[in-house]
C-alpha positions in Angstrom: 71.5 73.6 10.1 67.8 72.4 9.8 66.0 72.1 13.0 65.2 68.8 14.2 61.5 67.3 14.5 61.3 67.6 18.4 64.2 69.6 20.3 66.0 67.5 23.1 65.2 67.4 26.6 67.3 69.8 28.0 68.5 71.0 31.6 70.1 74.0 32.1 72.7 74.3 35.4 73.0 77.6 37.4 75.3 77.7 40.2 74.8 80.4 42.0 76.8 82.2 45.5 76.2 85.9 46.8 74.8 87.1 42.9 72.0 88.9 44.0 73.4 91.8 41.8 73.5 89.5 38.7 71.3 86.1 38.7 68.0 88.3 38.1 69.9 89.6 34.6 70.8 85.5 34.1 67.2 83.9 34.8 65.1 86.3 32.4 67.6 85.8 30.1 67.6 81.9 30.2 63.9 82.1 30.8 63.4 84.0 27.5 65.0 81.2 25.6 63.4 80.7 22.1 63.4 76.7 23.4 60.3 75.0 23.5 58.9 75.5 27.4 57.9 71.7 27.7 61.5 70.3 27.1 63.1 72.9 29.1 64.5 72.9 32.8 66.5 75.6 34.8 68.0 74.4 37.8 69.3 76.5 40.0 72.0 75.9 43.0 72.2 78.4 45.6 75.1 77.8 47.1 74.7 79.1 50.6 74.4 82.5 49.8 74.5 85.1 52.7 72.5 88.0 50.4 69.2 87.8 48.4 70.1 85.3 45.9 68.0 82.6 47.4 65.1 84.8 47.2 65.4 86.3 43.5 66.0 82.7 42.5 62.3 81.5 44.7 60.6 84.5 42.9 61.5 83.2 39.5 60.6 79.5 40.7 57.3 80.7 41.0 56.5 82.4 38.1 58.1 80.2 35.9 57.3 76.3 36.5 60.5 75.0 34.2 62.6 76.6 37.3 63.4 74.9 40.1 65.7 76.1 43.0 68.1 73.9 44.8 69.6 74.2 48.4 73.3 73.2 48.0 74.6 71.8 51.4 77.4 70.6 53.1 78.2 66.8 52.2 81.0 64.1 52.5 82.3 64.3 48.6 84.8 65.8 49.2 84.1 68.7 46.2 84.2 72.4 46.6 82.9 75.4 45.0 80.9 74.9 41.8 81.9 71.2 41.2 80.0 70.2 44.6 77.0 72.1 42.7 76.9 70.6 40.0 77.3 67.2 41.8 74.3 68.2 43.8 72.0 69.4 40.7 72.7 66.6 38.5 70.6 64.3 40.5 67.5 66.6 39.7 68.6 67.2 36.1 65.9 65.8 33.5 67.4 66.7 30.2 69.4 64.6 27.4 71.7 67.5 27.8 73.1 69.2 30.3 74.2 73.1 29.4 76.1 74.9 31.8 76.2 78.7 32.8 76.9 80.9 35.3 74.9 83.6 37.5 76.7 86.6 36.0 76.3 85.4 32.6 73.7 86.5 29.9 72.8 84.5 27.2 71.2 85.2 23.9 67.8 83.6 22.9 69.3 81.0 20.4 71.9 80.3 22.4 70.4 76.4 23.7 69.3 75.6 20.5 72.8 76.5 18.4 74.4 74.6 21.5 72.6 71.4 21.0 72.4 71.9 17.3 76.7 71.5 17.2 76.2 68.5 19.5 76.8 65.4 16.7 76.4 62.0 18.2 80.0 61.7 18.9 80.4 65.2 20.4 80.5 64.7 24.0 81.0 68.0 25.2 81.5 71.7 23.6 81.7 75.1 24.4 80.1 78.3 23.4 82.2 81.9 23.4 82.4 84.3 26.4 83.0 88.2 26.8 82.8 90.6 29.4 80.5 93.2 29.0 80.4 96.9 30.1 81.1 100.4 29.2 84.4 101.3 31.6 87.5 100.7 30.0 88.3 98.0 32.4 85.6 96.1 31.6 86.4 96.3 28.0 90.1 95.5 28.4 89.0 92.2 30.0 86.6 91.8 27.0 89.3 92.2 24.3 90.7 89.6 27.0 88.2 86.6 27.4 87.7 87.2 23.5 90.9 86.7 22.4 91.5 83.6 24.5 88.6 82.1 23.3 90.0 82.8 19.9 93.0 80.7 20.7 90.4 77.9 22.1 88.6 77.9 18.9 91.8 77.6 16.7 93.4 75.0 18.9 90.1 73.0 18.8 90.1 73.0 14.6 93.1 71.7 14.9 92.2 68.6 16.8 94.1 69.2 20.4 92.5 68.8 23.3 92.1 72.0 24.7 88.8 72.7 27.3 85.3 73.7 27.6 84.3 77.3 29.3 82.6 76.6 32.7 79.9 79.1 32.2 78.9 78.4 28.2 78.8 75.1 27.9 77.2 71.7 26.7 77.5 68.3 27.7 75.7 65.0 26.3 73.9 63.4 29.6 75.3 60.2 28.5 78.7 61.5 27.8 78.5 63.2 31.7 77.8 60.0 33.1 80.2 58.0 31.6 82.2 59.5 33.7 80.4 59.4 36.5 79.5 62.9 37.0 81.6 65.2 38.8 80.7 63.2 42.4 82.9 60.4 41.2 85.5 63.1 39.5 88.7 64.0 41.4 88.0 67.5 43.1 89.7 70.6 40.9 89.4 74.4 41.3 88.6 74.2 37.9 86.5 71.7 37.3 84.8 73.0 33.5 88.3 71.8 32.6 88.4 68.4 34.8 84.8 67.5 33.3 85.9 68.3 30.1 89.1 66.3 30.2 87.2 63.4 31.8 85.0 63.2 29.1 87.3 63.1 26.3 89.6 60.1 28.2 86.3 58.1 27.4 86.5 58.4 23.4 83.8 61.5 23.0 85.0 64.3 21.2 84.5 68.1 21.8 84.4 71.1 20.1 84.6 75.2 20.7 81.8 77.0 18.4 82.3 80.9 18.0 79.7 82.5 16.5 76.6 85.1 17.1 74.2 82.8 18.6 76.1 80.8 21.0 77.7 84.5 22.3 77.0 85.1 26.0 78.3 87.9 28.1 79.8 88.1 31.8 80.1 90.8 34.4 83.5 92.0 34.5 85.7 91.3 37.6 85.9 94.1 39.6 88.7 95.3 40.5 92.8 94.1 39.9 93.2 91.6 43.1 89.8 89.7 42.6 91.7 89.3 39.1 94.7 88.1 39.9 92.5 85.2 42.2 90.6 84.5 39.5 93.6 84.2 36.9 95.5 82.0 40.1 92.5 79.6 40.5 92.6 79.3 36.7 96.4 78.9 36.9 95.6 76.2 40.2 93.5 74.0 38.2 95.5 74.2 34.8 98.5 72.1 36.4 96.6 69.1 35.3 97.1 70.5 31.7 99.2 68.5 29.2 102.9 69.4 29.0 102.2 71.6 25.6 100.1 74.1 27.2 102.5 74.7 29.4 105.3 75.4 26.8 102.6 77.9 25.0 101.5 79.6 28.7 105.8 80.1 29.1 106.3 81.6 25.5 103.5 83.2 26.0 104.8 84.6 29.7 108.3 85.1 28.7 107.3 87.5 26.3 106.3 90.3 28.7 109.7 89.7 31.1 112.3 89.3 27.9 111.2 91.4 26.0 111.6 94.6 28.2 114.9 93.8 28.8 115.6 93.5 24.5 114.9 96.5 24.4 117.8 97.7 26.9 120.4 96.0 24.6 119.0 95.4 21.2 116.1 98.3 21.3 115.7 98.0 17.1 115.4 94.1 17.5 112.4 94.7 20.6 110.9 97.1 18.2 110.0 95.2 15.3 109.7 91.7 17.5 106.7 94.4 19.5 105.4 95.7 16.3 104.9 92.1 14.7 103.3 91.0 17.5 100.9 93.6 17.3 99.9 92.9 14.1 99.0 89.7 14.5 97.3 90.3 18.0 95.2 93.1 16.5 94.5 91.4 13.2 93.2 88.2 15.4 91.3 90.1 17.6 89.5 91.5 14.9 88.8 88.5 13.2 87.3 87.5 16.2 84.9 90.2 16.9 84.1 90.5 13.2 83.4 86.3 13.8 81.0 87.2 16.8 79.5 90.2 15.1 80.6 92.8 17.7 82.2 96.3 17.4 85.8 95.3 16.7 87.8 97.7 19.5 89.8 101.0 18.3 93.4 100.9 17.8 93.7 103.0 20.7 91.9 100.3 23.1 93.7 97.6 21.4 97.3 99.2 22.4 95.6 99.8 25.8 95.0 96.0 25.7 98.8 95.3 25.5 99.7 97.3 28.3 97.0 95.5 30.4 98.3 92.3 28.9 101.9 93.5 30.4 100.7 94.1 34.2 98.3 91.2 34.3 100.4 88.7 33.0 103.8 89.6 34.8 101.3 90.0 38.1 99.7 86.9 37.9 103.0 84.8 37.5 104.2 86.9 40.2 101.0 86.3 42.3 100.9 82.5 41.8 104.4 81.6 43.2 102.8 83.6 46.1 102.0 81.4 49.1 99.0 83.0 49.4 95.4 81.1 48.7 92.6 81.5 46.0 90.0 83.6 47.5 87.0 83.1 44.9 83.2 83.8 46.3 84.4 84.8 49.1 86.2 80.8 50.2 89.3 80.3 50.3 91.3 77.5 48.6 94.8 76.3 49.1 
């Protein structure tokens, strides 16, 4: 793609709670953007944080003058979490696009200008890919993870269904944004990358899921198995509002990992090759994928490492979300 004569105005969103650990890693990064200074903005949201956030944020608001910190506070909207964020930082937001990340999230220097670059002047809203980074095996189980899905996102987006957008690599059109207008007059959802995305297309734009190098960004993991399970329950939460065909592919997809186990009690040579062809085609698209995003494609041995974690995390988190218990995420809770 040939580079335009003069780069949009863009404003990049930040929400940020308790990442005093992270947001340091997330600001160079977004301040070492290969973007021209003069059209850039980095807003940050510090969401009532109880550690240092507030304070790594105000040190990079004074060194750098295209970042500007904002105090999120209580209001009467109604909206939780990140979507009261955003609701709050898109009155300061300057740019003809709006690119979303998150405080754990490091992005590569190319990564605003391939963004914009995919935005056509129909394209109301698309999304880059995710993966967790780090060197312990659960952190690279959850990358094989967050790569595959976003695998699935990028097929189901060629083929022209509506899927969504990933909350922390993301672009939207101002104009597209405020067509709907903007997440303060948006029904409040736990997932609200998804409810922003959703609202957008219900006004005619159209979307799109980009996977390559550039547009690559990487995420802490999430530390430890019950943080997960929240996290795949607030997911979960907000994906009720999905349409009816998702939820067919989320119960093959679920049924799998209880059915199966019990084929193989009664018909084991029937489980065997229905587990060894599903292998193959997991472990063929998860290397097309990493070979797509120019990563180390995983060994064989991490990839059937990958299925088992696929096994406990699925079969917990379906039982976990009939659970009566809430979504803990940042340390709120959410029923």
């Amino acid at each position: 793609m040939d580079e335009p004569a003069e780069w949009p105005a863009i404003s990049v969103l930040v929400a940020a709670r308790n990442e005093e650990k992270s947001l340091g890693a997330c600001l160079e990064a977004l301040c070492a953007l290969d973007y021209p200074k003069e059209r850039l903005q980095i807003l940050v949201g510090n969401d009532q944080s109880t550690d240092h956030t507030g304070i790594i944020a105000g040190d990079f608001q004074k060194t750098f003058p295209w970042v500007k910190v904002i105090e999120i506070v209580d209001d009467d909207s109604g909206l939780k979490a990140k979507a009261r964020v955003m609701a709050q930082l898109d009155k300061h937001a300057t740019g003809d696009y709006y690119l979303v990340t998150d405080a754990d999230v490091r992005v590569k220097p190319g990564w605003a200008k391939f963004l914009v670059r995919h935005m056509t002047e129909e394209t109301g809203v698309a999304s880059g890919t995710t993966m967790v980074s780090g060197k312990s095996r659960w952190s690279r189980l959850q990358g094989i993870d967050w790569a595959y899905f976003m695998g699935l996102l990028n097929i189901i987006s060629y083929s022209g269904v509506p899927a969504t957008a990933v909350g922390n690599n993301m672009v939207v059109r101002k104009k597209a944004y405020w067509d709907t207008g903007g997440y303060s007059a948006i029904k409040f959802s736990i997932t609200e990358d998804y409810k922003l995305y959703s609202e957008i297309c219900k006004h005619g734009w159209k979307w799109n899921n980009i996977m390559t190098p550039e547009v690559l960004a990487y995420s802490d993991s999430t530390s430890g198995f019950f943080p997960l399970l929240h996290q795949r329950k607030r997911w979960l939460s907000g994906g009720l509002e999905l349409p009816w065909y998702w939820w067919i592919m989320f119960g093959i997809f679920g049924l799998y990992y209880f059915l199966v186990p019990v084929l193989f009690m009664f018909e084991p040579i029937l489980a065997s090759v229905i587990f060894v062809l599903k292998m193959a085609m997991q472990i063929t698209q998860i290397n097309k994928i990493y070979g797509l995003l120019g990563e180390k494609r995983p060994g064989f041995l991490l990839q059937l490492w990958y299925e088992a974690y696929l096994f406990l995390v699925t079969v917990s988190t379906a039982i976990f979300f009939l659970l009566p218990i809430p979504t803990i995420w940042k340390g709120r809770k959410y029923s």
